[in-house]
C-alpha positions as CSV (number, residue, x, y, z in Angstrom):
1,X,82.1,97.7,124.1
2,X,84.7,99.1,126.9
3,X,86.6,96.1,128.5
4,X,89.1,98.4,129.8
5,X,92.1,97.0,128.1
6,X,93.7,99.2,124.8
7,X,92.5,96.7,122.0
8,X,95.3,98.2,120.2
9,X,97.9,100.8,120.0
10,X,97.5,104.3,120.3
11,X,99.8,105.0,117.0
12,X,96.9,102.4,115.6
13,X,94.2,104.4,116.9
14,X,96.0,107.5,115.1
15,X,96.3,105.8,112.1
16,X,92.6,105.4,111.8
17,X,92.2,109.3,112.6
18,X,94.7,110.3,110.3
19,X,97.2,112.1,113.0
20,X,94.6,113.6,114.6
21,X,93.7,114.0,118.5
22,X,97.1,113.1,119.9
23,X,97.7,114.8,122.9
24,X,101.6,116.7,123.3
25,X,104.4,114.0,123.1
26,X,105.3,115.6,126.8
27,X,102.6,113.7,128.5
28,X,104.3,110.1,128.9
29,X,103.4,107.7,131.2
30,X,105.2,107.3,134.5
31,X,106.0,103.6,134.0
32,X,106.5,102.3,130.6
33,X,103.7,99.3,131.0
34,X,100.9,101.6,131.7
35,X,97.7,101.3,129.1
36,X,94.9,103.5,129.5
37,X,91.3,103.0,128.0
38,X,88.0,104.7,129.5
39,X,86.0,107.6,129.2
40,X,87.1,111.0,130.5
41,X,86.0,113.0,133.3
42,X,87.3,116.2,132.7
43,X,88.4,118.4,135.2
44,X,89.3,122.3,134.6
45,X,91.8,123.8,137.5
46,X,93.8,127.0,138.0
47,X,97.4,126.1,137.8
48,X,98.9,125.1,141.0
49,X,94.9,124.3,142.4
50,X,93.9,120.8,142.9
51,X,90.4,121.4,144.7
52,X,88.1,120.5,141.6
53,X,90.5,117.4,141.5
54,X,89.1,116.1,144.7
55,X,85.8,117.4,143.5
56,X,85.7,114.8,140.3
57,X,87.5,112.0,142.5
58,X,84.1,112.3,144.8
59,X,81.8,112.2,141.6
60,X,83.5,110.0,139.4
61,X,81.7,106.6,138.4
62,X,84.1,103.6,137.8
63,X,86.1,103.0,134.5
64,X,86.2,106.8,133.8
65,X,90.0,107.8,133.4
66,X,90.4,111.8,134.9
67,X,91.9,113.9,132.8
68,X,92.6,117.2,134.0
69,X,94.1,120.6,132.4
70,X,96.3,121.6,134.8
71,X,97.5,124.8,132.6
72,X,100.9,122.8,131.7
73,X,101.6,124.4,135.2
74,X,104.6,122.5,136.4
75,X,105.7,124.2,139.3
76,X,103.4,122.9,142.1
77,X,101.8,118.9,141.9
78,X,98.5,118.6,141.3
79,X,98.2,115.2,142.7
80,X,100.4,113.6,145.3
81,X,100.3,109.5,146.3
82,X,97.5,109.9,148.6
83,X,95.3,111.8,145.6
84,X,96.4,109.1,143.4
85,X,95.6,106.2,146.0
86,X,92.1,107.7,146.4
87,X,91.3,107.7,143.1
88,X,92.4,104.3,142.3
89,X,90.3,102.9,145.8
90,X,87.5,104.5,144.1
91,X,87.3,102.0,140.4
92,X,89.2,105.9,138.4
93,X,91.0,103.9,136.0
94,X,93.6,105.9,135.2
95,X,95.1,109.8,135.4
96,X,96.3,112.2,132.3
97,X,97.4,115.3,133.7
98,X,98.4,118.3,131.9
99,X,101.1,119.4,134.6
100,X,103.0,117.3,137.2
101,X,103.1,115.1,140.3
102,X,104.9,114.4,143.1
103,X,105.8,111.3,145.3
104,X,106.8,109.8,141.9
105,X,107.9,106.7,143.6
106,X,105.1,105.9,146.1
107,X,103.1,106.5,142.9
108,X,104.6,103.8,141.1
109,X,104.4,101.6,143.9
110,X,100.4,102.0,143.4
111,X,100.6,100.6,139.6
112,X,98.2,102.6,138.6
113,X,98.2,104.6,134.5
114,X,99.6,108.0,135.6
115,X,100.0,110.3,132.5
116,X,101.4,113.4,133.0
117,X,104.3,116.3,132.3
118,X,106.7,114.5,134.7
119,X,107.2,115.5,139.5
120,X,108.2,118.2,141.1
121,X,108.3,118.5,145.0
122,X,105.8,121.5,145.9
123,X,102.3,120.4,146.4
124,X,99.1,122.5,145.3
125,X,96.7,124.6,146.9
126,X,93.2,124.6,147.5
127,X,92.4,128.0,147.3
128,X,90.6,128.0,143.7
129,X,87.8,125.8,142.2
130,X,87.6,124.7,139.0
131,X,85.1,123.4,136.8
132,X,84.2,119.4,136.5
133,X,82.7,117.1,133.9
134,X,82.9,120.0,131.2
135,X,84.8,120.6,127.9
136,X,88.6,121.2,128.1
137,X,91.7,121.6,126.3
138,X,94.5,118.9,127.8
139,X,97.4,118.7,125.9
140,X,96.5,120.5,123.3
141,X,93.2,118.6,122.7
142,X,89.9,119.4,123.3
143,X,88.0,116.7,125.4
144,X,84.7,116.4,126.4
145,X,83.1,114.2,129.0
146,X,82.5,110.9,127.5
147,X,84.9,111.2,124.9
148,X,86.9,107.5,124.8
149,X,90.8,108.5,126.3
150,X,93.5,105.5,125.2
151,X,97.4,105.8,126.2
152,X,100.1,103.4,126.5
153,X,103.8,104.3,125.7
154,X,103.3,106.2,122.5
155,X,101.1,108.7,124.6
156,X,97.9,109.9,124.9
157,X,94.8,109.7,122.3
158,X,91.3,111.1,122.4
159,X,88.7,109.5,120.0
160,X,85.2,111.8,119.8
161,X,82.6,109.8,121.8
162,X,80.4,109.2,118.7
163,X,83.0,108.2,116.5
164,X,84.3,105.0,119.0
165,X,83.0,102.4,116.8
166,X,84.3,103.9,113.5
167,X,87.6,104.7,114.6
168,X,87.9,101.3,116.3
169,X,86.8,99.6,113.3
170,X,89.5,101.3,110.9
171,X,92.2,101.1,113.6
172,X,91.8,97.3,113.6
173,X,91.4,97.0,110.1
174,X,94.8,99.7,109.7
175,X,96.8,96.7,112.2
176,X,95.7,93.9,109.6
177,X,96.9,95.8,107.0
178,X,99.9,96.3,108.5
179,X,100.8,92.7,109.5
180,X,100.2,91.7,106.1
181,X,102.7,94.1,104.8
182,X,105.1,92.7,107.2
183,X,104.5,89.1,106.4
184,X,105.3,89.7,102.7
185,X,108.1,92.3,103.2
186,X,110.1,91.9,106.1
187,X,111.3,88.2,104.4
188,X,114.3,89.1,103.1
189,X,116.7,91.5,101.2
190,X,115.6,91.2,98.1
191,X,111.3,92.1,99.2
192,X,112.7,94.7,101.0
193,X,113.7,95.9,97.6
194,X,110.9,95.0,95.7
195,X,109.0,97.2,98.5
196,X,111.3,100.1,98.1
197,X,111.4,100.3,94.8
198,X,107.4,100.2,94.5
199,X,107.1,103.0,97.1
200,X,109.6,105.1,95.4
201,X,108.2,104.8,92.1
């Protein structure tokens, strides 16, 4: 059922889940064409610590995406072009990051779906552990392990593990809906109206 591409939008995918499960509009991709679609490995850090990042990198099975609850620290990186490298060379397909980077450029080089609070310069330390593969808040969202994470340039989305096939199935059935809607409205002034006036009644 994963082919790891985004079958469709995140604001799709919200649409089927009625608003829900979005995580904050300040995690944006790095570059505008990333698309994200996997499960999560979830990582738990101290701000500033990036220890139980290397941790999930080494235990990480390929496809999952790493999403990690950095605190919204944003003072020291918790993952560097060299992290970011390793975790591509090892099948991760893709980063969400509550908190920053750094080596923003040598980052983009890689082309690989970096989601996060934006760079800094200072890198972390690795004098804390933190806690992988269990339930965290990222953004504002609670995530568990296997729960299906989707981003692209809207942001970041987290459907519940058993409700993949559902959601899918309304977001897809949401898009129809809302080409349709275009194909009839978005003909000329006077639909435009005739749509207006129906959903102002």
């Amino acid at each position: 059922m994963l082919n790891e591409q985004l079958p469709l939008s995140t604001a799709n995918l919200s649409d089927a889940m009625e608003g829900a499960n979005h995580l904050d509009f300040s995690i944006k991709p790095l570059q505008r064409h990333y698309k994200l679609f996997g499960p999560a490995l979830t990582v738990d850090t101290p701000a500033g610590n990036n220890y139980s990042v290397l941790e999930a990198i080494r235990l990480a099975e390929p496809g999952s995406v790493l999403v990690i609850d950095g605190k919204s620290y944003c003072n020291r990186a918790l993952a560097g072009d060299f992290v970011v490298a390793m975790a591509k060379l090892v099948g991760i397909s893709g980063i969400v990051l509550d908190g920053v980077i750094r080596d923003q450029e040598d980052i983009e080089k890689l082309n690989f779906p970096v989601f996060c609070k934006g760079s800094t310069i200072a890198a972390s330390s690795k004098k804390e552990k933190g806690k992988v593969n269990e339930i965290i808040s990222c953004g504002g969202v609670k995530i568990r392990p296997g729960d299906l994470i989707a981003g692209d340039d809207g942001g970041v989305i987290v459907i519940p593990k058993e409700e993949v096939e559902e959601v899918l199935a309304k977001a897809q059935e949401k898009w129809q809906k809302d080409k349709d809607r275009e194909n009839e409205v978005l003909v000329s002034k006077e639909t435009v109206y005739t749509y207006l006036d129906n959903a102002l009644k």
